[in-house]
N, C-alpha and C positions, 0 to 999 in steps of 0.2 A: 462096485466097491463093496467089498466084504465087513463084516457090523464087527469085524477084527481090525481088520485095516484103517476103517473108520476112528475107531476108538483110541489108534496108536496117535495116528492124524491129530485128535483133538486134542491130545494131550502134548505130545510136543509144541502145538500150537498157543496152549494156556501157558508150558513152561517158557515158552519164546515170549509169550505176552508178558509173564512175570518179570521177565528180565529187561524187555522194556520198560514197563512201571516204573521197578525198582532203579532205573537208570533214570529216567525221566525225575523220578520224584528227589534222587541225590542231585542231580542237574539243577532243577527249581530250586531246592532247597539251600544249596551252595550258592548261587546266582539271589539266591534273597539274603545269606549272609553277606553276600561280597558288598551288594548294593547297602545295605545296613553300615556294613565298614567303611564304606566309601561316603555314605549320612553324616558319618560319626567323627569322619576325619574333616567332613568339610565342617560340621560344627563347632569343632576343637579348632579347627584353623580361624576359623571367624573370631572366637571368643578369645584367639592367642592375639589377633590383630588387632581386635577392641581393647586388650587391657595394653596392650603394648601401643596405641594411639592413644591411650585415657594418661597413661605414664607419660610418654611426650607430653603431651600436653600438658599436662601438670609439673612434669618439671623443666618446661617452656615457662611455667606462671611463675613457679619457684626461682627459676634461674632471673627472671624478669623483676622479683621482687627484692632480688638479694644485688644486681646491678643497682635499681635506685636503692636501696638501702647503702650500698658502696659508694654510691654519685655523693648520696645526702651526706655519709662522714666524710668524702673527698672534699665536698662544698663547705663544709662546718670547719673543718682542719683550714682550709683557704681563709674563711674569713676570721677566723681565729687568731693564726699569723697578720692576716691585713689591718685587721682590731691591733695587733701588739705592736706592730711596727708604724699605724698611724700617732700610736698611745705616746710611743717612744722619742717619734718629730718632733707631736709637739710639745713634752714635756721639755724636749733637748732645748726647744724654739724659746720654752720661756724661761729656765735657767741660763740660758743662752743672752738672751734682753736683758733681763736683771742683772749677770756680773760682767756683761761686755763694757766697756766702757763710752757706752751708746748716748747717756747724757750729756760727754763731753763733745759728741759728734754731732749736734744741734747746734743750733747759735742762740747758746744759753742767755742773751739779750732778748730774746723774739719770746716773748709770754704765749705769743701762737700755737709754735713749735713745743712749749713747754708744754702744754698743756695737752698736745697730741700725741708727747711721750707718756704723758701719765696715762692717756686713755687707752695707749696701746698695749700700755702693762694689765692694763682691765681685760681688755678683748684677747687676748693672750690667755689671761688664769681660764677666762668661759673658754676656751676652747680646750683646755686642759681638764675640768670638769666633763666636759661633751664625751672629749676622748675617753674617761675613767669612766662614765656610765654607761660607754661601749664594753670597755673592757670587762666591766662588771658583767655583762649580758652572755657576753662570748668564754671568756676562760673561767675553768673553774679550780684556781690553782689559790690554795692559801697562802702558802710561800711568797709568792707572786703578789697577790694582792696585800700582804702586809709590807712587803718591798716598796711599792707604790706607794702604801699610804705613808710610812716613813719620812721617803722622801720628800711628799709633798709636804705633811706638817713641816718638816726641818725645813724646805723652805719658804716657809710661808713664816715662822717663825723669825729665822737667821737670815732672809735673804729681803725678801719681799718689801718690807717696813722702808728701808734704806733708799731707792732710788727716790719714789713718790716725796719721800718726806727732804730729800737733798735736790728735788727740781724746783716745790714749793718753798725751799728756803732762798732760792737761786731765784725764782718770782719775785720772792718780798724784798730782796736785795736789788733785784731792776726797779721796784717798784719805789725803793729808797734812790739809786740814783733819779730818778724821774721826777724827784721831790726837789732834789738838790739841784736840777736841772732850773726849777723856778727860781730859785735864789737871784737876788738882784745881784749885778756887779759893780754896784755906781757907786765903794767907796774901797778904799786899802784893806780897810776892817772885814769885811765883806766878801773881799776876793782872798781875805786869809782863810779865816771860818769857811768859807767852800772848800778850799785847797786841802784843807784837813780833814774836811769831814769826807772827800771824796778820797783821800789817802787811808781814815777809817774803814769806808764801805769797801774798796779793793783788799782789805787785810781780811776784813770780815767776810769777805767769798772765798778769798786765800783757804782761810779757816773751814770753809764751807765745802770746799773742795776735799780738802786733807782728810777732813771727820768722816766725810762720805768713802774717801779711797780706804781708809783705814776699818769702817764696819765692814764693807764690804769683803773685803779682803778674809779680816776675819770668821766673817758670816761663813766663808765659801770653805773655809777651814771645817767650818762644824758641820758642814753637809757632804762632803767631798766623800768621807767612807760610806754613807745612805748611796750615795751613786756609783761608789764602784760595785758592791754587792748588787743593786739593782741591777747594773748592764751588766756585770758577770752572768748575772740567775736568767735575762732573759736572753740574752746569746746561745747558753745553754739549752731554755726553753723551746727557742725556735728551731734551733738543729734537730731538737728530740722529733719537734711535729714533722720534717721536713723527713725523716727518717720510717713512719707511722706508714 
C-alpha cells in the first residue's frame, strides 16, 4: 500500500467516522429530549391528577357541607311549621273550652265536676303559654307574633274571667241548696219558707245561667276579628314555608 493510497484510506475513514459521531451524537441528544418530554409529561400529568383529586375532594367537603346546611333549614322549616301548628291546637283547644258550652255539659250539682272544670281551664292556658314559648324560639315573624299576642290578651280579657267565675257562682248556689236541704219540715210555716226559698235559689241560677250566656256571647264578639286576622296571617304563613 502506497503512503498515497494510505492517506486517501485515512481520510475517508475520519470522514465516515465524523459522520457517525455526528449521527450518534443527534441520536443521543434527540433520545435525551424525547425522554425529558416524556419526564415532563409524566409530571404534568401527575400534578393535573393531584389538583384534580385535591378539587374532588374538596368539593365532596363542599358539596357535603352545603347538604347539612340544606338538611339543617329543611329541619328548622319542619319544626317551625310543627311549632305553628302545635301553637294553633292549642290555642284553638282553649278558646275552644272557654265559649263551648262545656259548663253546662257537667252536672252543674256535683262540686267535683265543678271544680275539675275550673282546673281544666288552668291546665289548658299552661299549655297555651308552653306552646307560645315554643313559638317564640322557632319563628321569627313580628306580624305573627303580635297576632298571637293580641289574641291571647283579648282573651284572657273578654273570654277567660266568665266560665271560672259562672262555675263558682253555680258552687255557692249548690252550696245554698245544701243549706236549705237541713231546713226542718216539721211545721206549715216551714215547709212554706223552704218552698220559697228553694223557688229563690232556682231563679237565682236561672240568673246565673243567663249572665253567663250573655258575657260570653259578648266576650266572643270582642275577640272574634283577633282570630280571624290570626288564622288568616297563619294559613298564609304556613303555605309560604311549605313553598321555601
Amino acid at each position: 500500500m502506497t503512503p498515497g493510497t494510505f492517506e486517501i484510506i485515512f481520510k475517508i475513514t475520519m470522514i465516515l467516522l465524523g459522520f457517525y459521531l455526528a449521527f450518534f451524537k443527534s441520536y443521543f441528544q434527540e433520545k435525551g429530549k424525547n425522554l425529558a418530554t416524556n419526564e415532563d409529561i409524566e409530571e404534568l400529568t401527575n400534578k393535573v391528577e393531584s389538583v384534580k383529586q385535591n378539587f374532588i375532594e374538596k368539593n365532596a367537603n363542599i358539596k357535603a357541607k352545603l347538604d347539612l346546611l340544606t338538611n339543617l333549614q329543611i329541619n328548622h322549616k319542619n319544626d317551625e311549621r310543627k311549632t305553628i301548628i302545635d301553637f294553633h291546637r292549642v290555642i284553638r283547644k282553649w278558646i275552644g273550652l272557654l265559649t263551648e258550652s262545656s259548663p253546662t255539659l257537667i252536672d252543674d250539682y256535683d262540686d267535683e265536676e265543678i271544680q275539675n272544670k275550673i282546673h281544666q281551664y288552668e291546665l289548658t292556658y299552661k299549655e297555651v303559654l308552653g306552646a307560645e314559648a315554643m313559638l317564640e324560639l322557632f319563628v321569627n315573624d313580628e306580624k305573627l307574633t303580635k297576632l298571637v299576642y293580641d289574641l291571647k290578651i283579648n282573651t284572657l280579657k273578654h273570654l277567660v274571667p266568665h266560665p271560672s267565675k259562672f262555675l263558682l257562682s253555680i258552687k255557692y248556689n249548690n252550696y245554698e241548696f245544701k243549706l236549705l236541704e237541713k231546713t226542718p219540715m216539721d211545721s206549715a210555716e216551714n215547709i212554706e219558707k223552704k218552698s220559697k226559698k228553694h223557688k229563690e235559689l232556682l231563679k237565682k241560677r236561672e240568673l246565673i245561667f243567663k249572665d253567663y250566656t250573655s258575657k260570653m256571647t259578648k266576650g266572643y264578639k270582642e275577640i272574634i276579628e283577633f282570630e280571624k286576622k290570626y288564622k288568616y296571617y297563619i294559613r298564609e304563613y304556613i303555605s309560604k314555608i311549605s313553598t321555601e
